[in-house]
VOTI-579736 format. One record per residue: x, z negated, y negated of N, C-alpha, C in turn. Coordinates in steps of 0.1 Angstrom, whole numbers, padded with zeros to 4 digits, always signed. Example, Ala and Ser with C-alpha at 12.3 -4.5 7.8 and 13.67 -1.06 7.14 Angstrom:
2
+0132-0078+0057+0123-0078+0045+0132-0078+0033
+0128-0071+0022+0137-0071+0011+0129-0079+0000
//
This chain:
197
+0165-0065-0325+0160-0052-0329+0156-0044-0316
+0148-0038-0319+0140-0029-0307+0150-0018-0306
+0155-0015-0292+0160-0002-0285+0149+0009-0289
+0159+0018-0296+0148+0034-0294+0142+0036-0284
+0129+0043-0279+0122+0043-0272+0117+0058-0271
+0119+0061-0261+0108+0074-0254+0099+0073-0247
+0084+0074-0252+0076+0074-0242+0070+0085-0236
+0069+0087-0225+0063+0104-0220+0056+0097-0211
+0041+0107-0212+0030+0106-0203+0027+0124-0194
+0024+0122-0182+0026+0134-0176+0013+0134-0170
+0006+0146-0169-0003+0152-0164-0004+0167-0156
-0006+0160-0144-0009+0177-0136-0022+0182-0135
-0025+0194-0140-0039+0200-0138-0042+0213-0134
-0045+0214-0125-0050+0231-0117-0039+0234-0106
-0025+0227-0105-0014+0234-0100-0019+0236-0085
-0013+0249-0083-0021+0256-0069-0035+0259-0068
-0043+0255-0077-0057+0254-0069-0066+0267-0076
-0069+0271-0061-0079+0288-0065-0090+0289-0067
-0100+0278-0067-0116+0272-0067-0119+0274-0076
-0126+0283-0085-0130+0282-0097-0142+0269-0100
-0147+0268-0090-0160+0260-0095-0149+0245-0097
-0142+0242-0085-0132+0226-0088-0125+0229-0102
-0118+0241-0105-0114+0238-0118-0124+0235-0132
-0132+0241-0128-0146+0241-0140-0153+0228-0138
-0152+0219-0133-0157+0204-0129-0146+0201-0135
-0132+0199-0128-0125+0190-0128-0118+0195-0150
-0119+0205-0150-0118+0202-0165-0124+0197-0176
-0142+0197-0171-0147+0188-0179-0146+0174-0178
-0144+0166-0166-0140+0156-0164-0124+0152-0175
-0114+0158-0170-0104+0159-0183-0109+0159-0195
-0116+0165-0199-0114+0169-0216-0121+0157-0218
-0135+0153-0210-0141+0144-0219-0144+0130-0213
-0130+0133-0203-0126+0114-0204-0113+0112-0210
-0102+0120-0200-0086+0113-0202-0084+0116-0218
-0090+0129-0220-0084+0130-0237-0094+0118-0245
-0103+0110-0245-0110+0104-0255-0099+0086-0252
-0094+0088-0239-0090+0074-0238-0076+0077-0242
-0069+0092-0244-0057+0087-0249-0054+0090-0263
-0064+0097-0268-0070+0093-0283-0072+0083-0288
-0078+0076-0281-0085+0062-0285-0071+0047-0281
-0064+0054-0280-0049+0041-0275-0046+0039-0291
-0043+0025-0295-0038+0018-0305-0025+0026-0309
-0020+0022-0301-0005+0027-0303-0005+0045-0296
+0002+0054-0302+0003+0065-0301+0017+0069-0299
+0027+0062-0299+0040+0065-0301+0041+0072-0286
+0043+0086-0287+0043+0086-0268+0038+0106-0264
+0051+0107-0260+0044+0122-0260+0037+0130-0245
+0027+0132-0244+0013+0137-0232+0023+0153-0228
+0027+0155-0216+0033+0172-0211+0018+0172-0206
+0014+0179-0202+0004+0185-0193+0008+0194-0185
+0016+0195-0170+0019+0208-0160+0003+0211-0158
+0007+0226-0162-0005+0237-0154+0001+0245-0146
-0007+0253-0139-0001+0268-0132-0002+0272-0139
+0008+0285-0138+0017+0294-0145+0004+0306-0145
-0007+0303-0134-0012+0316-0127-0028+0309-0134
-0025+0300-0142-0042+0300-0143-0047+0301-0156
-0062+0307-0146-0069+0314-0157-0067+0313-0173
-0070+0320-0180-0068+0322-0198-0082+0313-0203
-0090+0314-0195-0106+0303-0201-0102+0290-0200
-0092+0287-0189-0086+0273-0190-0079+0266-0196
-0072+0277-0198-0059+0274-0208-0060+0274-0224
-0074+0286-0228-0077+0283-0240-0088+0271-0246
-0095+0266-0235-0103+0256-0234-0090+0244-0234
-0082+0242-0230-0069+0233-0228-0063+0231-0246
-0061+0245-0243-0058+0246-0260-0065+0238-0270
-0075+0242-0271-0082+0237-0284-0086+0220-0277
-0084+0218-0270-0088+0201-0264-0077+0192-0270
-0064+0206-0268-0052+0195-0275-0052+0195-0288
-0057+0206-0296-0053+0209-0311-0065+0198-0314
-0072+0197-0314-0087+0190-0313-0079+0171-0314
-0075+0171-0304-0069+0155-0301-0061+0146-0313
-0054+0154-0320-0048+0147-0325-0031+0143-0324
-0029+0148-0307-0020+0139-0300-0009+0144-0303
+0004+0141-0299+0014+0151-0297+0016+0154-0280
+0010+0162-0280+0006+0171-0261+0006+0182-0264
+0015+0189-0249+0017+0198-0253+0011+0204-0236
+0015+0217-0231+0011+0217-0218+0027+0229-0212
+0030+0228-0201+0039+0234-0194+0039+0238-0179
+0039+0252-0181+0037+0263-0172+0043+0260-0163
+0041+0260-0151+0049+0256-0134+0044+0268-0127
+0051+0274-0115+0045+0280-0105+0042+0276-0091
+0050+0263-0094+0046+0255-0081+0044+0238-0082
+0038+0233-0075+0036+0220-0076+0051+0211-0072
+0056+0216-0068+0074+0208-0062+0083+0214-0073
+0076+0222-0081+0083+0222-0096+0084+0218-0106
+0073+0208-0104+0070+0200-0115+0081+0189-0119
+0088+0179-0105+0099+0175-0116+0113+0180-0116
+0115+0189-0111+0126+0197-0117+0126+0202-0136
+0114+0202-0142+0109+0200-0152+0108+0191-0158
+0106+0182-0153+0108+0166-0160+0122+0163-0163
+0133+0167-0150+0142+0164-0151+0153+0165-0162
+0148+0183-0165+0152+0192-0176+0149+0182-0191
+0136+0179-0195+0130+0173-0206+0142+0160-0207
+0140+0148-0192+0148+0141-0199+0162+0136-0194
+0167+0151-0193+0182+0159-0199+0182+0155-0214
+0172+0162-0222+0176+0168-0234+0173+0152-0242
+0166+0142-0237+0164+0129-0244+0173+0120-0246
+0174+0116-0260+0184+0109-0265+0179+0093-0265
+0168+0091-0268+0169+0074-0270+0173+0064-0251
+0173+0055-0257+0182+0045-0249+0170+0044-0239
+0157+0036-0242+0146+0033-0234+0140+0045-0232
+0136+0048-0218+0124+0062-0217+0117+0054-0203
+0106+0058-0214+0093+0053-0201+0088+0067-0192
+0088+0069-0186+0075+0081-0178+0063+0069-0174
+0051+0078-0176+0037+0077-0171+0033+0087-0162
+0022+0085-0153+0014+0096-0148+0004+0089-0153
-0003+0098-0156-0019+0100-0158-0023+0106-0155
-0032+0105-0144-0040+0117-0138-0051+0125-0144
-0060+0138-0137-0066+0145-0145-0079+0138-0145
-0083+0126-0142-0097+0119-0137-0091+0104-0141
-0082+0099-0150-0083+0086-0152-0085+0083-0168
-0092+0067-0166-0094+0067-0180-0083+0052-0183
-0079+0047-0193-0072+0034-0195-0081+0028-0208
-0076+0020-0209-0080+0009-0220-0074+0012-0233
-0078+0006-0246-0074+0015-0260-0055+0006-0259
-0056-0002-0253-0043-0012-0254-0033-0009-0243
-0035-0002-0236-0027+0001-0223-0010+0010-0228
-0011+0019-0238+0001+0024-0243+0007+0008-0247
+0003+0003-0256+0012-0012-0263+0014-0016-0258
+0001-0027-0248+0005-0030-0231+0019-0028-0226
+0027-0015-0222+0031-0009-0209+0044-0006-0225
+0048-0001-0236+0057-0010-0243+0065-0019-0245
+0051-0026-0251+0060-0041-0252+0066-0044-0238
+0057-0044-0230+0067-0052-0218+0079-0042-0215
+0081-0031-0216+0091-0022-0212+0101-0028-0224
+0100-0028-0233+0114-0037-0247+0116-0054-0247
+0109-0057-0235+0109-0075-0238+0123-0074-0234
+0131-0085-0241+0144-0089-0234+0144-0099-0223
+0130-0102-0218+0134-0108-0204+0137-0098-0195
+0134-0084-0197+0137-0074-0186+0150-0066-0186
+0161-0073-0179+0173-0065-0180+0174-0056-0167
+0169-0054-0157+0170-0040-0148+0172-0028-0156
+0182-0018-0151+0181-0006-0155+0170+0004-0149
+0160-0007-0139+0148+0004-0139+0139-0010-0138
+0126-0004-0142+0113-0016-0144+0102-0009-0141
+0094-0014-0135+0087-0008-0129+0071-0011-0136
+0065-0005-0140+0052-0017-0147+0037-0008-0141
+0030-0015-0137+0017-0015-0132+0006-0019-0135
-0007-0010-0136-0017-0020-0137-0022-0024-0123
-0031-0038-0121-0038-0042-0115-0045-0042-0110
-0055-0042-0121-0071-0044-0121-0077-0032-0127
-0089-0023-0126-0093-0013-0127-0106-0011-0118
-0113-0007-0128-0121-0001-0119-0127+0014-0116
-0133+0020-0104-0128+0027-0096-0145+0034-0100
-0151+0047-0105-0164+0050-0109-0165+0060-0095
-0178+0059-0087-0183+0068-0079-0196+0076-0083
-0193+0085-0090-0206+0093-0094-0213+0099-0081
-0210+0105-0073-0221+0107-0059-0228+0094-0061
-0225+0080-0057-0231+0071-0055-0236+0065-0067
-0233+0075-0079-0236+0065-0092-0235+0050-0095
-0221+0047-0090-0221+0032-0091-0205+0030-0092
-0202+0017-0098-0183+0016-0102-0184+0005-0091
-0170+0002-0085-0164-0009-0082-0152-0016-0089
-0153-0027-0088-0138-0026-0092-0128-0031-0084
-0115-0028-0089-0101-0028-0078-0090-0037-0081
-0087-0044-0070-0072-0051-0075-0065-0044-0067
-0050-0041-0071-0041-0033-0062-0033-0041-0065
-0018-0042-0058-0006-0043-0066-0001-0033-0072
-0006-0022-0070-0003-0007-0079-0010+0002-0081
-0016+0002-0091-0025+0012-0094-0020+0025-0097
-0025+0037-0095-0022+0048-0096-0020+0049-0114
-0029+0044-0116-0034+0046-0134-0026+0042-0142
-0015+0051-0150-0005+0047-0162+0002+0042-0154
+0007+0041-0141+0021+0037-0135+0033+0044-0143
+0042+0029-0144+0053+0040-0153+0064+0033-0153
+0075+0042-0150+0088+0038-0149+0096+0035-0160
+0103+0027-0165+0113+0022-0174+0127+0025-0170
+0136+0034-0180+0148+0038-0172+0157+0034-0189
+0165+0020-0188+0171+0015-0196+0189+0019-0200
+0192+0027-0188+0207+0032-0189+0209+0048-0188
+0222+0052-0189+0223+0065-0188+0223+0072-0174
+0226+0060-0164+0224+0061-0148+0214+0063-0142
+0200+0061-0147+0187+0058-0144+0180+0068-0155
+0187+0074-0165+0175+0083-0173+0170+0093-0163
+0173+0100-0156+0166+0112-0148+0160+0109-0140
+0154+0100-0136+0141+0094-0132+0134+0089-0135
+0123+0094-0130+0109+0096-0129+0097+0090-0124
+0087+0082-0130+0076+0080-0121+0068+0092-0107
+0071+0102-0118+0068+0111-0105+0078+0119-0100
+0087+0110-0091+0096+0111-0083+0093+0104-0071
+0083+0096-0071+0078+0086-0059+0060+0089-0060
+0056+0090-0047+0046+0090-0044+0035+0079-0046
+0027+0076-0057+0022+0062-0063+0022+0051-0049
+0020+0053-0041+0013+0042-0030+0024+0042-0022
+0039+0045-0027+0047+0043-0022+0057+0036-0037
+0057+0039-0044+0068+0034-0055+0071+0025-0054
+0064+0009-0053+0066-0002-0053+0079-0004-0040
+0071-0002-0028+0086-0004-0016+0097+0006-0018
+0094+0018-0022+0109+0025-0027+0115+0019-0033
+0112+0011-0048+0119+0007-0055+0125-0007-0051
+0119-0011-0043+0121-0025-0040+0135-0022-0029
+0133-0011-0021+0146-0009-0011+0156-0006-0018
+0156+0003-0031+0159+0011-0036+0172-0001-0046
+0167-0017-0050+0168-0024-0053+0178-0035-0043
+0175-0036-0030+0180-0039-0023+0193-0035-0018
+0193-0022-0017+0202-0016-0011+0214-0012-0022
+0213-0011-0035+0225-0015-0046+0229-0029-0048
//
């Protein structure tokens, strides 16, 4: 039988930033990529936070608004004043979570995934070959769109920034976080992190 499962996907958008013209780019890029690809995910079981600033604009926030009511999803968005407050807030959330399995995601405000990438990143987090009380799951392969240059490449990493997400299987390990490590660092944290218990 499958362990209850939490899945949370986290997004930071605007925190700190005073540019109106970058937020007015960078939210159309949001609305009409990351929301159509996490719309378009098979599996939906899985709840989207969105941190904003506390301090930004009401055109954003109501544009934010109706992008979520619009979706479908269950997303919600949460006021921060600072960017090093964001997981002191996470931490809070998964305080109050009860199931056994909790996944965190990041998703950034500029990525897109695949319709299978939620099921994907799932299933492997419930396989019973994975008994760590932390799991680490990544994508690979990806590719990388340069609109200045109007051209994609694509990427192999051992860790891709995109849907990186942490598996925290015990009561020791629920208060962490994918975004408690800096993506292009997670992998050797965890790995010391592993070592050193």
């Amino acid at each position: 039988m499958r362990n209850s499962l939490k899945h949370y996907i986290f997004t930071n958008f605007g925190i700190g930033i005073k540019d109106e013209l970058w937020l007015s780019y960078r939210l159309e890029i949001f609305i009409n990529t990351v929301f159509p690809t996490l719309q378009n995910q098979k599996n939906k079981n899985f709840e989207w936070i969105i941190f904003i600033d506390e301090a930004l604009a009401t055109i954003y926030k109501s544009r934010l608004v109706t992008a979520m009511s619009a979706s479908g999803l269950n997303v919600r968005t949460q006021a921060v004043s600072d960017y090093f407050l964001v997981n002191q807030e996470i931490e809070k959330i998964l305080k109050n979570t009860k199931e056994q399995v909790v996944l965190t995601s990041r998703i950034d405000d500029d990525d897109c995934i695949r319709e299978d990438v939620v099921e994907i990143i799932q299933n492997e987090a419930s396989s019973a070959e994975h008994t760590d009380d932390v799991l680490l799951i990544s994508l690979k392969n990806g590719i990388e769109l340069l609109p200045s240059d109007n051209c994609y490449r694509e990427v192999a990493l051992d860790t891709l920034a995109l849907a990186l997400t942490l598996v925290s299987k015990s009561q020791n390990t629920k208060h962490l976080s994918i975004t408690h490590y800096p993506h292009h660092e997670v992998v050797d944290t965890l790995k010391a992190q592993t070592a050193a218990s």
